[in-house]
C-alpha positions in Angstrom: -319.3 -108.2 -91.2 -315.9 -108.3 -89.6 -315.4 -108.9 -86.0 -313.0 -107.4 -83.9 -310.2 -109.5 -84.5 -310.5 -109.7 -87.9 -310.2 -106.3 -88.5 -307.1 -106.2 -86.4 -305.7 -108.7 -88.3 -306.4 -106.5 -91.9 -304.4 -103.6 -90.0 -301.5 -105.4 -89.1 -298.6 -104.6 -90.9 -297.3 -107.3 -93.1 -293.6 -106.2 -93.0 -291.0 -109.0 -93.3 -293.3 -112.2 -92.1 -295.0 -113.3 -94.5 -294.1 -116.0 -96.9 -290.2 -116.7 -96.9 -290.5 -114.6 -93.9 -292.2 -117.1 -92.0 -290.0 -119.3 -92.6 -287.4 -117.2 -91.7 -288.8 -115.8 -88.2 -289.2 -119.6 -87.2 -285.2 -120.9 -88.4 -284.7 -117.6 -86.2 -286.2 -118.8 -83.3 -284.7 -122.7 -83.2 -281.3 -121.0 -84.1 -281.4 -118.5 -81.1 -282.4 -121.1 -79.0 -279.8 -124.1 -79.5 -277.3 -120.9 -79.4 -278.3 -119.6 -76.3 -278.3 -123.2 -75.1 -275.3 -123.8 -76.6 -273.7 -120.8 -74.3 -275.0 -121.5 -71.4 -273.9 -124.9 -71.2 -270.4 -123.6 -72.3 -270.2 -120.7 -69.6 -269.1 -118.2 -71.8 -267.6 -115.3 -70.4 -269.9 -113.3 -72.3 -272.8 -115.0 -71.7 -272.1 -114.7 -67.8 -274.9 -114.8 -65.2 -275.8 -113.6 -61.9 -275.8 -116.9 -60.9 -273.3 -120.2 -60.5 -273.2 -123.1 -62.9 -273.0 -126.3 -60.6 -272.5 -129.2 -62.6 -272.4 -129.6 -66.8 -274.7 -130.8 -69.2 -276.1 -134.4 -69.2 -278.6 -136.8 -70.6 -281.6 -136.1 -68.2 -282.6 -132.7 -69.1 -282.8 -133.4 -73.4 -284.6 -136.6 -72.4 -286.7 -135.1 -69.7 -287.6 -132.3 -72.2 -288.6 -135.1 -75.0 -290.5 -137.0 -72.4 -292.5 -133.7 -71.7 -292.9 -131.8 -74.9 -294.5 -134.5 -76.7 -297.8 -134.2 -74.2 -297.6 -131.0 -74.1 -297.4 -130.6 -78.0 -300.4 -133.6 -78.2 -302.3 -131.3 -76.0 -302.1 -128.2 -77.2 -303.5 -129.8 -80.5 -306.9 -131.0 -78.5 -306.9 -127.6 -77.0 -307.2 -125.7 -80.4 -309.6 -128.0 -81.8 -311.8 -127.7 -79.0 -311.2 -124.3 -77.2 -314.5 -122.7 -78.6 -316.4 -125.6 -76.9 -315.3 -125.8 -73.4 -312.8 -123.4 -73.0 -313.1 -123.7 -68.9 -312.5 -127.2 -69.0 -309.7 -127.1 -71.1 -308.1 -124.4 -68.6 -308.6 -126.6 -66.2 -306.5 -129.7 -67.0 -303.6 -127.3 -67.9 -303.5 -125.9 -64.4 -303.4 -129.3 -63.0 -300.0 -130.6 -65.7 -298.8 -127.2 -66.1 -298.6 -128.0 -61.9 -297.3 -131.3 -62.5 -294.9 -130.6 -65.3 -293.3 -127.6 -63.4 -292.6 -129.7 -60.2 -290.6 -131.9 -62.4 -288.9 -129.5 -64.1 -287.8 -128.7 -60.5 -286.2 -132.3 -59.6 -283.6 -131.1 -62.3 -281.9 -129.1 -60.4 -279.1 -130.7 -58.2 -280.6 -129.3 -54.8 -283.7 -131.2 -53.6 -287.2 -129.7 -53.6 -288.0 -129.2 -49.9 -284.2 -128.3 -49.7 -285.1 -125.3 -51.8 -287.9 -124.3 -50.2 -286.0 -124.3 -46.5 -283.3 -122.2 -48.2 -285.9 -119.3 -48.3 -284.8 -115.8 -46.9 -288.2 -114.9 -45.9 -289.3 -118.4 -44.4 -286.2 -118.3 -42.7 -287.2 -114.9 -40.9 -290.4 -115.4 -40.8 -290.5 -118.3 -37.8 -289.2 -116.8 -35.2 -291.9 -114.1 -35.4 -295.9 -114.3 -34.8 -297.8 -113.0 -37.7 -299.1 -110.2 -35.6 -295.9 -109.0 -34.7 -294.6 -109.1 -38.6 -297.8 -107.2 -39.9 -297.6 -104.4 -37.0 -293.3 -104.4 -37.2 -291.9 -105.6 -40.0 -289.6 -102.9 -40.9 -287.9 -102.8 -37.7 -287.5 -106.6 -37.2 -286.1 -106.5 -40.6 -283.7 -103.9 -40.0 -280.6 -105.9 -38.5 -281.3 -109.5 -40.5 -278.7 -110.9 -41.9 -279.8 -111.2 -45.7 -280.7 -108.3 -48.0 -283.5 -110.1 -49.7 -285.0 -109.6 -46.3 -285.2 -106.1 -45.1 -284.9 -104.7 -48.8 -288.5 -106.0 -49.7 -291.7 -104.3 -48.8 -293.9 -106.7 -45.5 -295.8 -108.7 -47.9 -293.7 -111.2 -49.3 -292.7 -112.2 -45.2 -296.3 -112.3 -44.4 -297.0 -114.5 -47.2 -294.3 -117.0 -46.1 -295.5 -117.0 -42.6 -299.1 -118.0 -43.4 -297.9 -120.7 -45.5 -295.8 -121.6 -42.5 -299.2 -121.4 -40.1 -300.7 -123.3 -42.9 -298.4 -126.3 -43.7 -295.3 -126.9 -41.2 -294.4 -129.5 -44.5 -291.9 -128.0 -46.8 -292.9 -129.8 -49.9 -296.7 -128.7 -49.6 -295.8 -125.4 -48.7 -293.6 -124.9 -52.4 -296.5 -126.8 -53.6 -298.8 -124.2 -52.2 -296.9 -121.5 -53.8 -297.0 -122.8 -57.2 -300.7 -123.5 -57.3 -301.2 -119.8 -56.2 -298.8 -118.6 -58.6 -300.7 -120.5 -61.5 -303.8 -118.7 -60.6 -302.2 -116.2 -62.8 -303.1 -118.1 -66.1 -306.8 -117.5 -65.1 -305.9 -114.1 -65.1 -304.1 -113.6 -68.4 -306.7 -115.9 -70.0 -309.6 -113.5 -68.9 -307.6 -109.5 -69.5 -306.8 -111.6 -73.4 -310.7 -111.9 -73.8 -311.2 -108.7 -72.3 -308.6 -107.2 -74.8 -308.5 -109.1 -78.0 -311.6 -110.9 -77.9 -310.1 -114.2 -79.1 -310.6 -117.6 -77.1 -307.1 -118.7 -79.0 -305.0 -115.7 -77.9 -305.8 -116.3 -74.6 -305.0 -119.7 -74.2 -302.0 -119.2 -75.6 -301.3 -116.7 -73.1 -302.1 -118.5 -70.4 -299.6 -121.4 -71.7 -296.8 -118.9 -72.2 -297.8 -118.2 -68.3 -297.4 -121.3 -67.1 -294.4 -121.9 -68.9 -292.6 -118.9 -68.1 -289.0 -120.0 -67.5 -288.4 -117.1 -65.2 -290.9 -117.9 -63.2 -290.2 -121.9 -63.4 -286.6 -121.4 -62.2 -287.7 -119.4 -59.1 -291.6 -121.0 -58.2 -290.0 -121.6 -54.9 -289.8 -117.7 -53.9 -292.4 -114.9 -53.4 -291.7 -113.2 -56.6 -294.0 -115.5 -58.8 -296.8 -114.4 -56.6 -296.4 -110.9 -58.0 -297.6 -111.4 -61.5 -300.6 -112.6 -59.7 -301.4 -109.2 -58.1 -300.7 -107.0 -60.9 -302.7 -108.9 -63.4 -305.6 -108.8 -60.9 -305.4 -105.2 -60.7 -305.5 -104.8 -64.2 -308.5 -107.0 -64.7 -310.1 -105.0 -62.0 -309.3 -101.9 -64.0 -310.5 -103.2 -67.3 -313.6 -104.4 -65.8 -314.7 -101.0 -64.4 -313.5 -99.3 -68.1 -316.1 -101.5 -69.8 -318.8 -101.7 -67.1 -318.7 -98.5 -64.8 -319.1 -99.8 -61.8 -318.0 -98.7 -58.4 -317.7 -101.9 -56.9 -314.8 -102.8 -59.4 -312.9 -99.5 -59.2 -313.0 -99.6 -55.1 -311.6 -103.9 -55.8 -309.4 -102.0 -57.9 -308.1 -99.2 -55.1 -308.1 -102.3 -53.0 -305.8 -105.0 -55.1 -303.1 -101.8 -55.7 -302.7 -101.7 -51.8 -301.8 -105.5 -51.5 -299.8 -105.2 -54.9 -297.7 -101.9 -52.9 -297.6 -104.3 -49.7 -295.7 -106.6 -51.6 -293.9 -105.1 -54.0 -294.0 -101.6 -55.4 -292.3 -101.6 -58.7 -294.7 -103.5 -60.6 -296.0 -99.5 -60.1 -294.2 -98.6 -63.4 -296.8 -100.1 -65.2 -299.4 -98.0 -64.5 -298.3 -96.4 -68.1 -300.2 -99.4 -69.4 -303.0 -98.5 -67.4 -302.7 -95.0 -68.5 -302.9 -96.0 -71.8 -305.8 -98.0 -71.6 -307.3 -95.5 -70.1 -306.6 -93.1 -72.5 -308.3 -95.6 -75.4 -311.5 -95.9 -73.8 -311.9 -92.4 -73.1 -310.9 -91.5 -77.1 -313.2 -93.7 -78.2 -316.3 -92.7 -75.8 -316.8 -95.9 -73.9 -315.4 -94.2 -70.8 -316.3 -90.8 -70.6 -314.2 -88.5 -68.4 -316.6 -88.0 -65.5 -316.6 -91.7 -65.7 -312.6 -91.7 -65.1 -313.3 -89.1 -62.4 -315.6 -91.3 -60.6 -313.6 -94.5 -61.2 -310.5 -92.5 -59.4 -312.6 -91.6 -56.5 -313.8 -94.9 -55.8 -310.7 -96.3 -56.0 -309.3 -94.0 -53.9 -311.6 -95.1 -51.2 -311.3 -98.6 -51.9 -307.1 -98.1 -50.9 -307.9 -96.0 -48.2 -310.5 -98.3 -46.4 -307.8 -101.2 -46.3 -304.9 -98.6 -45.5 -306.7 -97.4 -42.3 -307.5 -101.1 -41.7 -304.3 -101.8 -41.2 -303.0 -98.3 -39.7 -305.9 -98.8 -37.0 -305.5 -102.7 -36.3 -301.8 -102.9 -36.4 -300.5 -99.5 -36.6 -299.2 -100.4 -40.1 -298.4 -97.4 -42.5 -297.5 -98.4 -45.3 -296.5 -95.1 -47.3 -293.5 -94.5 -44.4 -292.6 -97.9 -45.1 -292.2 -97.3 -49.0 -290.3 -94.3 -48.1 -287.8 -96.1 -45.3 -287.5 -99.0 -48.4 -286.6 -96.8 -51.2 -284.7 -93.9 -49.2 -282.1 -96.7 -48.2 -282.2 -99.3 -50.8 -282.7 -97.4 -53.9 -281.0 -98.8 -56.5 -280.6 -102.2 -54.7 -276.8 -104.1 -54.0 -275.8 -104.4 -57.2 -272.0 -103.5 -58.1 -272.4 -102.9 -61.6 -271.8 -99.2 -62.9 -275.1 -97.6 -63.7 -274.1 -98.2 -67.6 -273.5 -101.5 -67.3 -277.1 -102.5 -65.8 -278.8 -100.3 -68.4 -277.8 -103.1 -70.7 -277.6 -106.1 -68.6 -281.2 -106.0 -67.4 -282.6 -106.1 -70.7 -280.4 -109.2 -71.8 -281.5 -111.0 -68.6 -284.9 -110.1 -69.0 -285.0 -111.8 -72.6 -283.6 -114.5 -71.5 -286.0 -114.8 -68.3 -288.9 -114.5 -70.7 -287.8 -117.5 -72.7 -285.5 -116.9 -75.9 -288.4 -117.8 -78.1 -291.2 -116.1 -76.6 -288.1 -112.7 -76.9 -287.2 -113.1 -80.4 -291.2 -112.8 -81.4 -291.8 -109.8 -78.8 -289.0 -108.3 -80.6 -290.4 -108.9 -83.7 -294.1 -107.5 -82.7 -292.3 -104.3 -81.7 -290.2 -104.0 -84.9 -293.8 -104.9 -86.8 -295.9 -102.0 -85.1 -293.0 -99.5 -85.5 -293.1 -100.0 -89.5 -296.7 -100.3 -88.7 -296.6 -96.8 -87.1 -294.7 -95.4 -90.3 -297.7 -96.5 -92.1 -299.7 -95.2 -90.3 -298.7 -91.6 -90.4 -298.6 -91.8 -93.7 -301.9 -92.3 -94.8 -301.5 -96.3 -95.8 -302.5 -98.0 -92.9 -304.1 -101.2 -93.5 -307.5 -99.9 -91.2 -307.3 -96.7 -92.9 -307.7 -94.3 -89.6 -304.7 -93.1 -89.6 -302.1 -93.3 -86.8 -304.3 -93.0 -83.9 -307.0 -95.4 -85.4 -303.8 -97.9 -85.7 -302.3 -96.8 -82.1 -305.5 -97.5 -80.4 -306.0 -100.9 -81.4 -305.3 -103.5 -78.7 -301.6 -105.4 -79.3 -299.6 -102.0 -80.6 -300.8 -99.9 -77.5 -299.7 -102.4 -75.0 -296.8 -103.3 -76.8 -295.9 -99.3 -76.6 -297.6 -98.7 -73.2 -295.0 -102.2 -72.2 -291.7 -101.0 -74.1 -292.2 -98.1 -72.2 -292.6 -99.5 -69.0 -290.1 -101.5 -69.3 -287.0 -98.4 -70.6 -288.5 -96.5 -67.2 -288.0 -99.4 -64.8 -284.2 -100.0 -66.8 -283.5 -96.0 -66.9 -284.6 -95.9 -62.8 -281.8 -98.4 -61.9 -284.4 -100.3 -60.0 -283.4 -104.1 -59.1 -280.4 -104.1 -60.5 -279.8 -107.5 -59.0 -281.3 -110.3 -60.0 -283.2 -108.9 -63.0 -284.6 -112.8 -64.0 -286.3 -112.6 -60.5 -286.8 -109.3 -60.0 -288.9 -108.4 -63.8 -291.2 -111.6 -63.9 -294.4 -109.6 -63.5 -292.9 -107.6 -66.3 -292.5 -110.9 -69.0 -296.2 -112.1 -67.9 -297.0 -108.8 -69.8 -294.9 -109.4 -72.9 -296.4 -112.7 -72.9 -300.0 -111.1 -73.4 -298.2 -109.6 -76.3 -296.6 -112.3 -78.1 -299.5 -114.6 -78.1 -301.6 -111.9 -79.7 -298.5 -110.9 -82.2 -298.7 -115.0 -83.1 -302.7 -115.1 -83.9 -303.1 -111.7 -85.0 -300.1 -112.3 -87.8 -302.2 -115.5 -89.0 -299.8 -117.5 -86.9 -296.6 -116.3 -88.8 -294.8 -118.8 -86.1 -296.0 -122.3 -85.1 -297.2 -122.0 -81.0 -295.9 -125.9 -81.4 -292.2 -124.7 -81.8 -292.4 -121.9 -79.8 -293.3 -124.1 -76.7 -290.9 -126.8 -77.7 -288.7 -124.0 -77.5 -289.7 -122.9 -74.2 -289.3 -126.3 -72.4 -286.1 -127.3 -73.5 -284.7 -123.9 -72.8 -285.9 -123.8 -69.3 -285.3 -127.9 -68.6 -281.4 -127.0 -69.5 -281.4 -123.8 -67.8 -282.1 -125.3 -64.5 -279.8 -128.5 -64.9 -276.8 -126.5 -65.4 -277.6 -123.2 -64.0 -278.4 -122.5 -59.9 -281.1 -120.1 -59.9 -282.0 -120.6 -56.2 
């Protein structure tokens, strides 16, 4: 009998990847890589960036890459051999170098470390208010600050600073601090990659694609990497209550989609995804539609008990401050035309994601589109059809994503800074690439797509200043 994954695998389309295709998608990857390298360190006009180039190309970043891709490739071998046997373990020691390695990768850039982390907006405002007095009147503090990045943001990302600031009054542990919470997120992807794909090796390849997000490497000093950590706890929340029905998850649920709005609210558009997952367990009678019904009101009432928490202890109301956010900061400080962002946003978000990591999510959409085809007409490699193919795992959230992602472009949201702004966004398209990889019979070596990844990222910040 064939498990879960297996049977996945059958319905996958084979489309232009196997044999010589292999071959091919992998020469695809290196070559997009050393090109887009090969750009960046040549500041093409073309290639141009919301952000300054400081210094050229030099020797530390190609040896600083070989110095860390060889452990990092060494380990990843002892992680697949042994992932079935101590899978928490294993997790464990790459929380602690995915820590260490990203730190590093930070001493590449030409400003120091604790420099970087004094240079923060939000830290910046933050001390010369009590954390009371932030909570109960952020929004009008905000109001007259000098820097966009400021009063443009919804309360939470402030609050966040200051308790680090209560916390730690070093700067070095504080952006030390903020990485190890923003690795929590690997956890995270590791456990919603069992939940969805039922395969130990998917999500530890998630959860390394995580970690390594070069997005989220170039900017671990500022709020925005805390982000993916409160979406992809919502979603586990959500997943848990589809599978298990209880209320207890749905009100955590309710809850974690409070704090996600109380620090940023366009991580929102995903809630297609949700929809769609949604959707799937309801078609196939594991969540039946009173169950839905009860799972809404629940978490309902889990968002309005913290809502009046905070409307009764600080006189915090959180819906007038989306609507004073969005009614004056809509489409953000960008000067680009409208057109122009539509396709700006997704050339930075590729490039955020990692150019390898891009060039296979490009691929797993282009696969489950012929895949679709297929489907609807009768040859399907499951044999049920085009819903039987659109309900399996990796082609609805690769839809339910693609989706997402054209509504957030189409809206003109954050049209500055899109690298910064869409990191929740790649954590997703991560989920989906490390699936596409195990589900295809590993069409692409996970060993060259993080070699990829590093050297990408350790050029990126040598040349580039991202903060």
């Amino acid at each position: 009998m064939r498990s879960p994954h297996e049977e996945s695998r059958r319905a996958l389309p084979e489309g232009p990847w196997t044999g010589g295709g292999r071959l091919f998608l992998n020469v695809l990857i290196v070559t997009a890589t050393v090109f887009t390298i090969a750009f960046m360190i040549f500041k093409s006009v073309s290639f141009s960036y919301p952000y300054s180039y400081y210094r050229g190309i030099s020797y530390r970043p190609l040896l600083f890459s070989a110095c860390l891709i060889s452990p990092a490739l060494i380990m990843l071998a002892y992680t697949e051999r042994n992932v079935d046997r101590r899978p928490a373990l294993l997790l464990g020691i790459w929380y602690v170098a995915g820590g260490i390695s990203q730190v590093a990768l930070r001493y590449l850039c030409a400003r120091p470390f604790e420099e970087v982390i004094g240079l923060n907006r939000f830290a910046d405002f933050v001390k010369n208010h009590g954390l009371a007095s932030l909570i109960r009147n952020y929004d009008s503090l905000s109001r007259d600050w000098y820097h966009p990045n400021v009063n443009n943001n919804m309360p939470g990302k402030g609050i966040m600073m200051k308790a680090l600031e209560i916390l730690t009054g070093n700067l070095m542990v504080r952006g030390i601090l903020l990485i190890l919470v923003s690795n929590l997120g690997m956890f995270l992807a590791y456990s919603i990659c069992m939940k969805l794909f039922k395969d130990r090796k998917v999500a530890v390849y998630a959860s390394i694609l995580y970690l390594f997000l070069p997005a989220r490497i170039f900017f671990l000093t500022q709020p925005n990497v805390i982000t993916p950590v409160f979406i992809l706890t919502s979603f586990l929340l959500f997943l848990l209550y589809l599978e298990g029905h209880k209320a207890v998850f749905a009100c955590l649920f309710g809850s974690s989609l409070y704090f996600l709005m109380y620090f940023e609210t366009t991580p929102l558009v995903l809630g297609i995804v949700f929809l769609a997952f949604a959707y799937k367990y309801s078609s196939e009678r594991k969540a039946l539609p009173r169950d839905l019904l009860r799972g809404l009101f629940h978490a309902l009432v889990g968002f309005l008990l913290v809502f009046f928490v905070f409307l009764l202890m600080w006189d915090y109301n959180i819906v007038s401050s989306i609507i004073l956010k969005y009614s004056t900061n809509w489409r953000g400080l960008s000067e680009d035309p409208y057109l122009i962002s539509l396709l700006s946003g997704p050339r930075e978000f590729l490039l955020g994601m990692g150019v390898a990591p891009s060039v296979l999510f490009l691929a797993c959409c282009g696969s489950i589109l012929k895949g679709v085809v297929s489907s609807s007409k009768g040859v399907a490699g499951d044999g049920r059809g085009l819903k039987g193919y659109m309900m399996r795992p990796l082609p609805l959230l690769s839809s339910a994503l693609s989706l997402s992602l054209l509504a957030l472009n189409l809206l003109g949201v954050n049209r500055v800074e899109i690298t910064r702004t869409w990191i929740y966004m790649m954590v997703f398209a991560d989920l989906c690439v490390a699936s596409f990889i195990v589900e295809g019979e590993e069409r692409v070596s996970f060993y060259l797509v993080l070699a990829c990844i590093i050297l990408q990222t350790a050029v990126s910040m040598s040349v580039i200043a991202y903060v």
